[in-house]
C-alpha positions as CSV (number, residue, x, y, z in Angstrom):
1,X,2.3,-3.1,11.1
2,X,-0.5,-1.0,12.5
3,X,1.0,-0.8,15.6
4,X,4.1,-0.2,14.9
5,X,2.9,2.8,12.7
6,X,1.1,4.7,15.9
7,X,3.9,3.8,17.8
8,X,2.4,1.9,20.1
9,X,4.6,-1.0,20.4
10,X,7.1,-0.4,22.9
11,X,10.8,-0.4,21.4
12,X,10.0,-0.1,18.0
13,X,8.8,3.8,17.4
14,X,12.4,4.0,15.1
15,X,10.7,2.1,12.6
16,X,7.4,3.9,12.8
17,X,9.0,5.8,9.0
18,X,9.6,3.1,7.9
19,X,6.1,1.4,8.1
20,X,3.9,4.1,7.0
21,X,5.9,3.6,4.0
22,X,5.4,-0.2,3.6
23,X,1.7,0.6,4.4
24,X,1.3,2.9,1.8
25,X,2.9,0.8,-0.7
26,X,0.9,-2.0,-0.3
27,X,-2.3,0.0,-0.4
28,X,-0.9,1.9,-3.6
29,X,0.1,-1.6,-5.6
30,X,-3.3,-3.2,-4.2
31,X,-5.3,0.0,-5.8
32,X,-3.5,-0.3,-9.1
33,X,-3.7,-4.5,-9.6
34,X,-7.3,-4.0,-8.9
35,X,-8.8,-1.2,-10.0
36,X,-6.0,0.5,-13.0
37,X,-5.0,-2.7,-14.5
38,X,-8.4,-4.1,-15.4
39,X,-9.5,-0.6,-16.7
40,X,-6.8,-0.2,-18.6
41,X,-7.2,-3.4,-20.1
42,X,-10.6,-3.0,-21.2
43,X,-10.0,0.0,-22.8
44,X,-7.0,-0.6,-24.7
45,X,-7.9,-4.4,-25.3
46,X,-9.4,-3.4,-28.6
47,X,-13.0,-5.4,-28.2
């Protein structure tokens, strides 16, 4: 996806929207399963 983002692959820079989206959504829901989730969790777990 990286290169389709910086529009380096030839033939494809019509998608380039579209995958700075799907990269930023993936880094967005890995960030929140990893790092939101288990806080919020342990704090509203009730131990």
């Amino acid at each position: 996806m990286v290169p389709i983002a910086l529009e380096q692959a030839v033939g494809w820079e019509r998608l380039s929207p579209l995958d700075d989206v799907a990269i930023e959504g993936l880094l967005v829901g890995t960030l929140l399963t990893l790092i939101y989730v288990p806080v919020y969790a342990y704090v509203f777990d009730g131990e």
